[in-house]
N, C-alpha and C positions, 0 to 999 in steps of 0.2 A: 522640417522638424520631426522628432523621431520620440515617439510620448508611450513610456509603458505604463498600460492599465492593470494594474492588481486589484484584484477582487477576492476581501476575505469577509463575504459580509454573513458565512456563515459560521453557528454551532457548534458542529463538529457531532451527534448526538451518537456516532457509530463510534468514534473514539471512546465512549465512556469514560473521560476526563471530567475530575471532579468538581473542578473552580473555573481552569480556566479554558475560553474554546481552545481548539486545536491548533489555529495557528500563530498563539503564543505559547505552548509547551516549549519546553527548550530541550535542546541538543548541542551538544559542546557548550555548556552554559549560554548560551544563544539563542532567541525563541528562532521558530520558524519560520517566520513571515522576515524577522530581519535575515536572514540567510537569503530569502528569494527575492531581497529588496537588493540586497547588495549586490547581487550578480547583475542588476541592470545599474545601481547607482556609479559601480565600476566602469561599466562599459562604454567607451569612447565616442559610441554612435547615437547612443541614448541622450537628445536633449531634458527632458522634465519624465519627471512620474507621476503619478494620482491614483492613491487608492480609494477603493470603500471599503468602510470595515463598518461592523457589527458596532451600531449606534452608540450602545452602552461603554462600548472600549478604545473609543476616539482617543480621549484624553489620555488613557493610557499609551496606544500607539503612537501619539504626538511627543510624550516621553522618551520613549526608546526612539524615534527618530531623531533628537536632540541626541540623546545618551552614544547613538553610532554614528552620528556627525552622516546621514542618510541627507546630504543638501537638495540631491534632484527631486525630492518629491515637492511637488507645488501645490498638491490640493490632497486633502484627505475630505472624504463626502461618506454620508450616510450609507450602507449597504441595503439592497431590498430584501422581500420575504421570499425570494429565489434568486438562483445566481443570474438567470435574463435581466430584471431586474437591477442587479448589484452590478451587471457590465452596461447597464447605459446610463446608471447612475454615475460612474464613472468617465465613460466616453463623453457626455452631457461636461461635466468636469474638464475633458478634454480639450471640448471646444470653446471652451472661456480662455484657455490658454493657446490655441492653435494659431500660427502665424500664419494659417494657409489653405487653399485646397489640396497642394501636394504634401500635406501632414499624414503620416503613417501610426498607426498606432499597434504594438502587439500588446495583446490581451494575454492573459496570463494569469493561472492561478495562486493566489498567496499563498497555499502548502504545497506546493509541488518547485521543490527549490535545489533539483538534480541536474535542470541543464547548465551548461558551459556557454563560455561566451562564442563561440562558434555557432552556436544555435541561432544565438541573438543578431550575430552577424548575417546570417543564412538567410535569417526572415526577414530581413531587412530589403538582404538582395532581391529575393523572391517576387516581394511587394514592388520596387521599383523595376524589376524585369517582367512580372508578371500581373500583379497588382493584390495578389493575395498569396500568403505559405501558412500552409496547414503545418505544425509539428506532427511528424508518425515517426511510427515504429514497426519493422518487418513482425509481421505475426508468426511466430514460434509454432504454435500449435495448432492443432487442425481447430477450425472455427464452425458452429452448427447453426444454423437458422431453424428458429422451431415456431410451431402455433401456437393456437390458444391453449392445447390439450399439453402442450412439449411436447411433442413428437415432430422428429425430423421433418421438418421439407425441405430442407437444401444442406447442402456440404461444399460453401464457395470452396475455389481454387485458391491454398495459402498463397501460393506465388503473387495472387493476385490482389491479392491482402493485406491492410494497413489496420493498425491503432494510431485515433487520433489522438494528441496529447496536446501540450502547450507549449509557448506559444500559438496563438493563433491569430494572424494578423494581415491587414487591409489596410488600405487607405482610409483615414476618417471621415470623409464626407461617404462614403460606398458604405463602410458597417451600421453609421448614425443614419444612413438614409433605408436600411432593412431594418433596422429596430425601429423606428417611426414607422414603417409599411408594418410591422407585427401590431405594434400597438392601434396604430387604426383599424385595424384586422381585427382585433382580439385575442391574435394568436400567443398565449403567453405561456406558452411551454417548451421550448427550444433548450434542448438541453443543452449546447455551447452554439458557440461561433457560425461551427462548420458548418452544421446542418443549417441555420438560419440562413446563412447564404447560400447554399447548393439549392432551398427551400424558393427562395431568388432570382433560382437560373444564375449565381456567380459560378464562373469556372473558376474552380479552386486548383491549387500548384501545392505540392505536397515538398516539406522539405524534410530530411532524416533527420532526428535526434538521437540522445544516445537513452540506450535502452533502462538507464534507471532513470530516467525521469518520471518517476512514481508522482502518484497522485497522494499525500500523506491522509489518510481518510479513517485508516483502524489501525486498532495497536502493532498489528503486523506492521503492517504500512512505515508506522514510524519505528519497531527497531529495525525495520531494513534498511532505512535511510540513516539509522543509528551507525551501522554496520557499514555502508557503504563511507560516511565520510570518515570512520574508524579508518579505512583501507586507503582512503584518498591522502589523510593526514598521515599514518606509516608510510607513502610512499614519498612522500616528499621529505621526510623526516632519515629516512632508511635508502632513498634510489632507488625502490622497489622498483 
């Protein structure tokens, strides 16, 4: 069984949106979160979904899963006061519905709604050949590691260089069983996936996504992503 977790159980407070969080603004009259719902409710590999959202907008996101006919999600749960939090609030969610120990789940941000189904397909493979696929991105530009002061102390090797993105995904009992060692730990500051598990000792497998798979987070953020499905739509419209 193949279970996406989306996790929108935040804000948004860098977006400066006035009402609503960020990942129901809408683009092509569409909020966000359905755009990055659909890309897994589509895909053929994808048995169930569960998200957590932002406690207060349950009822609303239970609406618009009705209103886009969104069937595969089987659980909507509370979101936490971090996204560590709002991904095991979900995974936890998971596992009520999990037929298995060989359940895979990719993690996945609710505003980051730029990958293709190839992605989906990718990570999939990964975790059954590998047992986990990081989503990256080749780094473009030269990357700097600085101190406490900023001041350089390293200048890695681009070549040797990744951005991780989303998907980010494992087998369910392997990610549910590092978030249960955090929380016993105390360790509750993990800023995704990757690191929790690298944190582990998981050898992680990197798979390529395509390079707008943006994180939607600030107004930039969202007219790029404005702009890119402007260009996606003219091409299928035009044969660009």
């Amino acid at each position: 069984m193949n279970i996406a977790v989306i996790f929108a159980g935040g804000v948004g407070k860098r977006m400066r949106s006035k009402d609503l969080p960020k990942q129901f603004l809408k683009i092509h009259e569409k909020p966000i979160i359905v755009h990055t719902i659909e890309l897994f409710n589509e895909h053929p590999e994808i048995d169930a979904i569960v998200i957590s959202c932002v406690a207060d907008w349950i009822d609303y996101l239970n609406e618009l899963l009705k209103k886009y006919n969104l069937d595969k999600v089987k659980k909507v749960v509370h979101g936490g006061s971090s996204g560590q939090e709002s991904i095991y609030n979900g995974l936890e969610a998971a596992e009520e519905i999990s037929s298995g120990d060989n359940d895979i789940v990719l993690i996945h941000d609710g505003v980051r709604p730029l990958i293709t189904s190839k992605t989906i397909t990718d990570n999939i493979a990964s975790v059954l050949k590998h047992g986990s696929a990081i989503t990256s991105v080749k780094v473009k530009e030269t990357v700097l590691l600085v101190d406490e002061e900023e001041a350089i102390k390293e200048v890695p090797n681009r070549n040797d260089s990744r951005l991780a993105r989303a998907p980010q995904s494992f087998y369910l009992k392997d990610i549910l069983s590092a978030h249960r060692s955090a929380i016993k730990e105390k360790k509750l500051d993990f800023i995704d996936s990757c690191s929790m598990m690298y944190h582990y000792g998981k050898k992680l497998y990197l798979v390529e996504g395509p390079q707008e798979n943006i994180k939607i987070t600030t107004p930039d953020d969202f007219y790029s992503m404005r702009a890119i499905l402007d260009a996606r739509e003219n091409a299928q419209i035009y044969g660009l």
